[in-house]
N, C-alpha and C positions, 0 to 999 in steps of 0.2 A: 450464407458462405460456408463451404465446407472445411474444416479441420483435420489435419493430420496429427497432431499433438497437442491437441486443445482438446477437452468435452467443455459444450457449452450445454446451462439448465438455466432456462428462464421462470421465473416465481413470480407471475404478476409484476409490483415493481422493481421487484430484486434479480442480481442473476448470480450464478456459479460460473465462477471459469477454473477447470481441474486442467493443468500441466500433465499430458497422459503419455510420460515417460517413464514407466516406471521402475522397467529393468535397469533402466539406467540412471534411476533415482531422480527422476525427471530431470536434470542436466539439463542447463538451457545450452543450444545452439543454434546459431542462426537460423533456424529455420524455424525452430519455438518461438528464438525474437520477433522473425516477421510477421507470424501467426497472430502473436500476444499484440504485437503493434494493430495488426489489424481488426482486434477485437476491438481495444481500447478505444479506435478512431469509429468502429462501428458504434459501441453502446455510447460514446459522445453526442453522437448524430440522434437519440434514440430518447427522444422526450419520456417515455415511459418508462425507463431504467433508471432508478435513483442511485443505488448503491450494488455493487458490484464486489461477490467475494472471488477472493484468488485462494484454491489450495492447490495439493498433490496429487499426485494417484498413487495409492496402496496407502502401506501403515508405516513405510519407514521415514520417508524424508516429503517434505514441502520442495524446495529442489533443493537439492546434495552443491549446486553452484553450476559454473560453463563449465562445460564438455572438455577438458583437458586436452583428448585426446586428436578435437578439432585446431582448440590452439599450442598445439605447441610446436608444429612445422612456420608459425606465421612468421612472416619479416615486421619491421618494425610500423613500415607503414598500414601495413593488415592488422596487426594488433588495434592499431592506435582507430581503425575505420571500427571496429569492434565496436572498443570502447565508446565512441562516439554515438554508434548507433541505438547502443544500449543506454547510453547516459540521456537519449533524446525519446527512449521509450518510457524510463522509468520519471523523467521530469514530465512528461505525456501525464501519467498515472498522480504522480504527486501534484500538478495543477489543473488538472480535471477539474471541472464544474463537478461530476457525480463525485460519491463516496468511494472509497475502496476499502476493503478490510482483509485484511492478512490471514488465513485460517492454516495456522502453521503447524502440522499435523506429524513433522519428524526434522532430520535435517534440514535445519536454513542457513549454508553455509555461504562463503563465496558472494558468488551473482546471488544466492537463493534470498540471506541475509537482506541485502543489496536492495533485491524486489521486496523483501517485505519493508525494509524503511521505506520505500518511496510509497509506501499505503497510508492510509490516513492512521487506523487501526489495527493493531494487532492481536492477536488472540492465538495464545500456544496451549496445543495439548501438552500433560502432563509426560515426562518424557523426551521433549524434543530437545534438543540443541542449536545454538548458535551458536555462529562465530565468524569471523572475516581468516580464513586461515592464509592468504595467499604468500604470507611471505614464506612458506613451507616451501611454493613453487619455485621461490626465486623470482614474484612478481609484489604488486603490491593489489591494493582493491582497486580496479579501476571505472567500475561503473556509478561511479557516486557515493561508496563507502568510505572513505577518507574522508566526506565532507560531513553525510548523513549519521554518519554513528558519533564523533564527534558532537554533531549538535542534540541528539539524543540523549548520552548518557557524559557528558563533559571530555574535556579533551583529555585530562589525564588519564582516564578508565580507557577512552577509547583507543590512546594510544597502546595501552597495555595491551589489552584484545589483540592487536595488528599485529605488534612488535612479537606476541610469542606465538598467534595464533592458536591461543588456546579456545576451546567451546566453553561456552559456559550454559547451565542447563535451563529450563523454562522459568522455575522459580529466581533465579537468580537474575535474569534476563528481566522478570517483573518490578524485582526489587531497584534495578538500575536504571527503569524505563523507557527500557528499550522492548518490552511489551506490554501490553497496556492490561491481559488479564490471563491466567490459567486454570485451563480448563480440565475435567477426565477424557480421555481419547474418545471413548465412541460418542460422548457429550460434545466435540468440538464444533461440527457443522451447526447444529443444533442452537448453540450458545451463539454462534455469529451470526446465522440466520435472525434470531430475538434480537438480537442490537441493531442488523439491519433495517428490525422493521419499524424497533423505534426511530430510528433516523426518516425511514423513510414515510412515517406519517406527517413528519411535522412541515412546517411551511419550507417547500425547497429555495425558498429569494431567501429564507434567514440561516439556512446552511448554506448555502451557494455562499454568501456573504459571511457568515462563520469561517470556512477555510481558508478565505480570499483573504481576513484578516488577519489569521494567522500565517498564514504560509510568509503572506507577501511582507507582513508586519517584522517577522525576525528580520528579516534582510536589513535593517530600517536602525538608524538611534531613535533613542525611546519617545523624543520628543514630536519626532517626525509621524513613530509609529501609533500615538494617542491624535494625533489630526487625522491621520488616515485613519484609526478606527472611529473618528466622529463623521467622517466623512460619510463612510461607509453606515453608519448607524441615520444619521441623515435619511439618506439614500432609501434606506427602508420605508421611511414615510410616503414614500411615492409608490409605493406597492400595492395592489390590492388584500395582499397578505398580512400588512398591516393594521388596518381599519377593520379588518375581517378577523383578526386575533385580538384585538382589544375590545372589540364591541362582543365577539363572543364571554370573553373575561367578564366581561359586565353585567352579560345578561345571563350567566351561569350555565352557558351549552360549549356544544362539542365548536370550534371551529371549522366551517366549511374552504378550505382553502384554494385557490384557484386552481391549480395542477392536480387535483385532486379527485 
């Protein structure tokens, strides 16, 4: 499939998807959304794809947020199909069977923010920024930032974040857990590639099942959420990745894993 604001780099298991906006600070606009929708639903399909990193293009921003200058003639009902369609890309991305990882290279403001909580992982170069700024617009977050940053870094921080639209810098972003590590810049691809490919050697039935327990597990009261993670652990036992990970364990070698 060919892209117009996408570079795609396939790694064996792994792949690179770069947002190749750059003058305009990659800026998502629909047309980046439908692009990025159609990766997402491509490397789904793509048994050989474990994990899948998202950065920028150039040295300033991961994306700077939506294209402003798309939305601000919109009516209520265009905004609102916006948001929709973007809230249906990035819940795409966050219940994926594969990995995603965030390689957040400058501004991830806005929508940029947005798309990088809906990743599994984060990873900022030293340097970058976040923030949800939209109330500056006279708007609020609306593609899943209201709910996503919240569950990240607790409600009262994330209300702060909204209410004044302040950045706050990579370090700091770490410290709140709303990134998971930081990097040096020209180290960033580099460092998420490495984690990539730890993930991507291990048995994909006990990641696939990893995310599925967490993801689906918050939604859940706690008691609900320890039956469904026994469920799921269950579940494992019927795997060929199972008997083939604990028999390796025993007999002191490498595991040969099915998808592998």
């Amino acid at each position: 499939m060919n892209y117009n604001f996408l570079l795609i780099e396939r790694r064996n298991h792994l792949a690179i998807i770069t947002i190749n906006r750059e003058k305009a600070l990659n800026s998502l606009h629909p047309q980046t959304l439908a692009e990025l929708e159609n990766a997402v639903i491509d490397f789904e399909q793509n048994a050989e794809i474990k994990v899948i990193i998202i950065t920028g293009a150039g040295q300033k921003a991961f994306v700077a947020g939506g294209d402003v200058s798309v939305m601000q003639p919109l009516n209520p009902m265009e905004a609102r199909e916006v948001a929709v369609n973007a809230q249906r890309l990035f819940n795409a991305i966050e219940y994926s069977r594969k990995i995603y990882i965030a390689a957040i290279n400058g501004y991830a403001l806005g929508g940029g923010c947005e798309l990088a909580m809906a990743c599994d992982i984060r990873i900022a170069a030293e340097g970058a920024k976040l923030g949800q700024p939209e109330v500056k617009l006279g708007i609020i977050p609306g593609w899943g930032g209201t709910q996503r940053l919240a569950r990240l870094v607790g409600k009262g921080k994330a209300k702060e974040l909204m209410l004044t639209g302040n950045m706050i810098d990579a370090e700091e972003a770490r410290q709140l857990g709303l990134v998971n590590q930081v990097s040096k810049k020209d180290e960033l691809i580099e460092e998420a590639l490495k984690l990539a490919e730890q993930i991507a050697e291990k048995s994909q039935v006990a990641v696939q099942l990893i995310k599925e327990a967490v993801d689906n597990g918050l939604e859940m009261d706690i008691d609900r959420a320890y039956a469904y993670e026994a469920d799921l652990f269950g579940l494992c036992f019927a795997s060929h990745d199972q008997k083939e990970g604990m028999l390796a364990f025993l007999e002191k070698r490498q595991p040969r894993w099915k998808d592998c």
